[in-house]
Each structure stands twice: as C-alpha cells, then as structure tokens.
N, C-alpha and C positions, 0 to 999 in steps of 0.2 A: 446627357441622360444618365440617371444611375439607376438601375438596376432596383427591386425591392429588396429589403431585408427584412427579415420576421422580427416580430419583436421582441420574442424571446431570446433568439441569436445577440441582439442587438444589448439585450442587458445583460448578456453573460460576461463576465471580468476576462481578458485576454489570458493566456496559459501560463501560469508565472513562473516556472522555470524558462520561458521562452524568452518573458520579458526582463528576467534577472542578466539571462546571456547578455542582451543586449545591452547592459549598464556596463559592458566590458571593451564598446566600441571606442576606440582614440585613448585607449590607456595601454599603455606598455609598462612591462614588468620586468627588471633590470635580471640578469641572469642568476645575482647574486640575492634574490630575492622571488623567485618567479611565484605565481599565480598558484595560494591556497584555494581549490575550490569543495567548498561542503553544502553543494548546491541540490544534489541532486544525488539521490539514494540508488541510483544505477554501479554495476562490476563496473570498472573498466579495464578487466584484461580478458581474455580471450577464454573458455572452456577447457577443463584439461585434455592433455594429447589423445586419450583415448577418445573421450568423447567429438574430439575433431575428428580424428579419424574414422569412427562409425558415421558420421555424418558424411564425411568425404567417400567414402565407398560407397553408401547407400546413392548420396549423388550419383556416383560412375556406373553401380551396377545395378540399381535398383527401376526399373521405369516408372514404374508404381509412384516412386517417390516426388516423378513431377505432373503427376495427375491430378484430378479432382480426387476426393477423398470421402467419404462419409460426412456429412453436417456434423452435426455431432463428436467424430471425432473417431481415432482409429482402435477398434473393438480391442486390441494388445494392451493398448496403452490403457483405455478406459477399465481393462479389467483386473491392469497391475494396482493401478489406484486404487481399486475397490478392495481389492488383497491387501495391502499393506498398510490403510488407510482404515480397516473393519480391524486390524491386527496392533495398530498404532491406538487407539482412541478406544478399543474394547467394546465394539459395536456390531452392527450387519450393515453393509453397504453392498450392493451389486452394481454391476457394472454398466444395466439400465440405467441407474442411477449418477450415472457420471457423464459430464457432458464436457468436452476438449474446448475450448475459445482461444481466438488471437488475442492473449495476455487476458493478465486477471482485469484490467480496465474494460478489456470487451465484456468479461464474464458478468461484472457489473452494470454496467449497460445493457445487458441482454436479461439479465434476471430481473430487473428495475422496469423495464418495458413489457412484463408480464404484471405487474404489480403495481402502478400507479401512470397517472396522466395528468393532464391538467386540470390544474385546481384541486389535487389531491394532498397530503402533507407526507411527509417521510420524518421522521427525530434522527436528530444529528448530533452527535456530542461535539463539543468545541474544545480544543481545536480538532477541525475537521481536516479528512483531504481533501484539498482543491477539487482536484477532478471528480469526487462525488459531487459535491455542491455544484460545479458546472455543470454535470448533467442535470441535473433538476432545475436547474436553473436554463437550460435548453429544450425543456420538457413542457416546462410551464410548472411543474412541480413545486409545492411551498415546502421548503426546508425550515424545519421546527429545530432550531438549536438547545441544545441539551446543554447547560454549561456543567464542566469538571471539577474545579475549581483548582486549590496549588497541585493537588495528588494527581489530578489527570486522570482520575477513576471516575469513571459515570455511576449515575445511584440512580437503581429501577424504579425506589419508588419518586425521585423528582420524574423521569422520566411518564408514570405512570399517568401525573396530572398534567402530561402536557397532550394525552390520548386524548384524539376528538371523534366522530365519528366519519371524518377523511380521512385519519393516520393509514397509512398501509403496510409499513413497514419501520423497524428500527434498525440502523446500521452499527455494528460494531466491529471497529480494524484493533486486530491483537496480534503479537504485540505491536503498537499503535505506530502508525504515521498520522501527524508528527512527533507523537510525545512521546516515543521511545518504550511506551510504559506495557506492561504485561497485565492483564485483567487479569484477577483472581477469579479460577474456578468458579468459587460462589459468584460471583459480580456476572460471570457469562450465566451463570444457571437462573441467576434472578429476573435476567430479562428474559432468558426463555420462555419461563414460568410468564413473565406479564406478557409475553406476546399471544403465546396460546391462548391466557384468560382471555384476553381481548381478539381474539380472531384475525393480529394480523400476523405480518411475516418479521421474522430476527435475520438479516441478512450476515454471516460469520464471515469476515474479509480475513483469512490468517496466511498475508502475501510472505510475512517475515519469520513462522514459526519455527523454520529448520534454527535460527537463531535464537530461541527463547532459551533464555538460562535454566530455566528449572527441567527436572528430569520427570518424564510419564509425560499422560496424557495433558491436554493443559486445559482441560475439561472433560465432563462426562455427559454431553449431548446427544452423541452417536449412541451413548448406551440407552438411551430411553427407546421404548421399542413405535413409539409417537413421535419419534424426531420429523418425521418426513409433512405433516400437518402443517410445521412450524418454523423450520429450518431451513436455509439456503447457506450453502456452504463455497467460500470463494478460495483459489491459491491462484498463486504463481510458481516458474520453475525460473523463472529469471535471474530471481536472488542465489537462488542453492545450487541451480547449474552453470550460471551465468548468461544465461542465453538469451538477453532481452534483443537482439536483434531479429531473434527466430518468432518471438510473439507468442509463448506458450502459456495457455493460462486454463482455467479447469472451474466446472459449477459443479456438486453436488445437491440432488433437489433428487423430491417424489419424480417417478416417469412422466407422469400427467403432464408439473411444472418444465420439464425438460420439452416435452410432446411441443410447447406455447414457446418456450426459447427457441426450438428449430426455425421456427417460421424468421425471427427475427435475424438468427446468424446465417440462413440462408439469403436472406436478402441483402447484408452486407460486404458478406465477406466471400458464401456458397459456402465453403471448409478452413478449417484451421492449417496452416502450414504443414506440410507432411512431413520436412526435413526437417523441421522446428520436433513434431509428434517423434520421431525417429530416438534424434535425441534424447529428449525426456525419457522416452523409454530406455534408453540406453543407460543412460542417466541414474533410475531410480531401481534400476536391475546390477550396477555396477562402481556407483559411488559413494554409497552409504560412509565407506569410513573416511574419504575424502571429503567428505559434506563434513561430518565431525569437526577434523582438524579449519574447513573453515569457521563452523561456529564456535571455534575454538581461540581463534585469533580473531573473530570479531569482537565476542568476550573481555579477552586480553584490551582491546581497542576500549572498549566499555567504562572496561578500571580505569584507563590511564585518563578519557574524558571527564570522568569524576571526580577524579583526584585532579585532572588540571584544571576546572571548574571552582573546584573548593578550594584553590591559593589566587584567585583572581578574587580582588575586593571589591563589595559590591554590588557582585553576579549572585546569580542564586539558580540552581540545577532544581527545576521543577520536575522532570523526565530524563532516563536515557535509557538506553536498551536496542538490542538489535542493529538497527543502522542509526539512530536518531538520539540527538539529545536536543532537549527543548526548553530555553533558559529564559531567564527575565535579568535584563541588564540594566545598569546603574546611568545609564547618558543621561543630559535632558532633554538631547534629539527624540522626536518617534521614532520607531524601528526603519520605517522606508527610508528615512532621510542617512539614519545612520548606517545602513547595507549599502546604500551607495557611497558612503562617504569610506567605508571599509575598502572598498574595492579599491579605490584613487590611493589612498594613505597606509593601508597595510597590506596590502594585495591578496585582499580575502575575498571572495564570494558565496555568501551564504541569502537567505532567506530569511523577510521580516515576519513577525508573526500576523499582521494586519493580513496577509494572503490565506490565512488558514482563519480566520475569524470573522461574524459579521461585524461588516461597517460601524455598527454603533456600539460594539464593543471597543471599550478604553484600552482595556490587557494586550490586547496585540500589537499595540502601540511600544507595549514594555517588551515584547518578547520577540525570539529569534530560534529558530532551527538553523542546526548543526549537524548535515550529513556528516558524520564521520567515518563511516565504515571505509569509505574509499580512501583513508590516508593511513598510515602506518602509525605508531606509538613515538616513530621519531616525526612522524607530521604532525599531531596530535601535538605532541611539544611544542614545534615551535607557533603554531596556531594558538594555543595560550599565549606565547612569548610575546606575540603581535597584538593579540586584543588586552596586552597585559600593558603596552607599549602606547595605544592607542589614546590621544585624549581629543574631544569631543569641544 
C-alpha cells in the first residue's frame, strides 16, 4: 500500500543541490587531484572566534538561550536591525517592523504564504532560485517567468505585461542567485513603482548584499516614506556571519504583514533559534570591519573568476558577483549531461543551468553556475585549468 501524495508535492523537481551530491556516488578523486566543488553558495568554515565564543557562553550561562523565544524573534536583535538597517539605506524602519525567521528560505516561505495560494501567479525573473520556484510549485502557485536575457537584468516594463489580475507579487534576489549580477538602483526602483501601481507586493530577497561591490545604499526604497504598502524586504546572516547551521534569517514588512507571518512561523518552527539570534546579534554589534575584509576577498575571488572566464575559449561570463558566476559554455552536450560528465573527468561539481530555468527553456541547456566564493584565487585557477582541459 502507498501512502497519498499531493499533487503539488508530486510535481515539485527534487532539491538540486541534493541531487547534484548525489552524482558523486562511486567516483573517487585521486589525492593529487581532489574534488572542486562550486556547488553550493554555503561558508564552509566556522564563524570567527569571538563570535564562537559569545555563542559558547550564552550556551553555558545563558538559560534563556534554550527556551522558547518570542515568534517573531528576539526584541535586541529585531531592534539592532531596525537601527542600522533605517542608517544603512537612509530610511525609518522600527523594530515592529522586523520579523527573525529560521534562514532567509523560511523568511520567504513565510511572506509568500501571506501573499498568494493556489492558482494565483507570482513573476519570476529567469534564472531563477530553485527554492522559490519549488515553493510555488508546492503551493499550487503559477510561476510567471520573467526572462533577462545576456545582462541578467530584468526590465519592469516586460515584467509589466506579464500583470494579470492573479499576479500577487514580484520576486527580486540582488545581488542575484544565480547570476551573480547586482540590480541597478533604477532597475529595483522601477518595479517598485510597477508593483505599487498595480497593488501587488515586490518581494526584495538581498541574501548577498554585505558583498555587493558598489559603495552606499544599493537602493532608495526604505527612503519612500510608502515603502511599507509595497515592500517586503528578505536577508540572511548566513553569508556575512557564517552561520548557516544556526538558520538566521529576517523579513522586514508593514506590522499588519508581520501580524499574518506570525501565525505561519508559529506553526512551523513556534521561534527562530535563540543561539542562532544570539549570534547575529553579536555579530552585527561586533563584526562590521571583519564582514569588510570578507567582502573584500570575495571581491578579489570576483576578479580572478572574470579574468579566468575570459582566457577560456568559447565560454562566455553572462553574470558574476558576490558568490555566483553564471556562464554559457561552448560543449555540444546540455548542461546536465555535461555536470555530470565534469564530475567523473575533472573533478568538478558545479550546477547546470536547466535547474534554475523552466523546462521549455533552450538557454539553460547552454549554461552553468559557479559557486565560487568557497574556493580561493588559487582554486579559482586551477578550476579554469580543468574546464580549460576538459573536451566533451
């Protein structure tokens, strides 16, 4: 006997950094060659010592710390945000206005479940993130693809005539996973403007900002004193503190839309991690000039992607920036056949573009995402060296 399964579950695509792991079963990687992976836009080292350390005391002395916690999220934190984030972006934010989530994926999830259902539409620029398109795709939700085109910059007004009167929202990730790319001010301020005209919501996903290269605000949304109408604002602490085991992630919304979140992060989670909250605060009261020097070698990581991009023949650098560079290769394999075939032959594991695009798009067939943040300028090197090596 089996069990039902819904039928939304049922046509949701499996989680493709899960299924990418898995393309690494019965392959060994010689010592003198071991296993490139630019799979996955996660740290993989540990938070710095201080920040260990206030989490490790809070552990020992803190009781509080393994309690239930606030829904919503712990009043400190929610209020350091609203301080430096109203200081950062040249706006009014308070602290009602701030809501704590397990990671920015929760945060999304939880804002998206006040905002649409089934059989309603959300626009999506392509390429997209996986994990949005799956949850709407778990929802019942029709995902309205936006295409980019080479720039990877979405244009409000295509976006405009894809408004129906289901649309409920438009989603915009800056600077972008997967395309690395940074939206221009203007570009974020034009959908705002079409979202408002149109009464629905602009969801701002800015997981990667502490990495954006340009200096200032990277918009002026918070300065309209109408933001809260129109606006949903998403982060992470995962990328800038490293803390993606802790699961810290944050909404900014009107109180009202926050009031309509509760019910839903109550129901899955009850509260955001405390030790996870701890951090963050510890974090954002104490790291600033160590955040720097990372987005400061991510940067460095940036240039060397670019410049190793541009001596490989054939390839063509449509995106990079932050963690992400998002190419179009020269094989005449599709991208899936050729990411596994990378894995066996050059011991690389990256991601085809077909996982971030829909099905009846051709392009994704051409293109690949390259985490790179996680490897150094001498990984970075030899990772050209291999797909430079590589014949199909």
């Amino acid at each position: 006997m089996t069990l039902p399964l819904t039928p939304q579950m049922a046509a949701t695509f499996p989680p493709p950094v899960m299924e990418a792991r898995r393309w690494l079963e019965g392959v060994t990687f010689p010592p003198d060659r071991p296993l490139i992976n630019v799979s996955q836009a996660a740290p993989m080292e540990a938070p710095p010592e201080g920040l260990r350390q206030a989490l490790a005391e809070a552990a020992l002395s803190d009781p509080a710390a393994h309690l239930y916690g606030p829904v919503l999220g712990l009043p400190a934190l929610r209020a350091e945000i609203a301080a430096q984030w109203s200081a950062a972006y040249g706006g009014t934010i308070t602290a009602e206005e701030v809501a704590i989530t397990q990671g920015c994926n929760q945060a999304f999830c939880a804002a998206m479940s006040t905002l649409a259902g089934e059989g309603d539409e959300v626009i999506l620029p392509t390429p997209w993130y996986f994990n949005h398109k799956m949850w709407f795709d778990m929802q019942g939700i029709r995902t309205v693809p936006l295409a980019t085109g080479d720039g990877l910059i979405p244009d409000a007004a295509a976006a405009a005539r894809l408004v129906t009167d289901r649309t409920r929202a438009i989603v915009l990730v800056t600077p972008n996973n997967p395309g690395g790319v940074e939206y221009p001010a203007e570009t974020v301020h034009a959908f705002f403007e079409l979202a408002r005209s149109r009464g629905i919501a602009l969801i701002l996903d800015e997981t990667y900002r502490d990495f954006d290269s340009r200096t200032g605000a990277p918009h002026d949304l918070f300065a309209d004193p109408d933001w809260r109408g129109t606006l949903i604002h998403l982060y992470s602490f995962s990328k800038a503190f490293r803390l993606t085991g802790h699961r810290v992630g944050a909404i900014v919304a009107a109180p009202a839309r926050l009031a309509e979140t509760e019910k839903f992060l109550d129901t899955v989670a009850i509260c955001p991690s405390q030790l996870g909250q701890i951090g963050a605060l510890w974090g954002m009261r104490n790291l600033a000039q160590w955040v720097a020097g990372e987005r400061d070698e991510i940067l460095a990581r940036r240039a060397a992607m670019v410049a190793g991009i541009a001596r490989l023949p054939g390839w063509r650098l449509l995106g990079c920036g932050a963690f992400f560079a998002y190419v179009e290769h020269p094989h005449p394999l599709p991208s899936p056949d050729l990411a596994r075939r990378l894995v066996r032959e050059a011991g690389v594991l990256l991601l085809p573009g077909t996982m971030f695009m829909p099905e009846d798009d051709p392009d994704g067939a051409k293109q690949l995402r390259i985490a790179f943040a996680n490897i150094g300028t001498d990984g970075i090197a030899e990772l050209i060296d291999r797909l430079a090596a590589f014949r199909a």
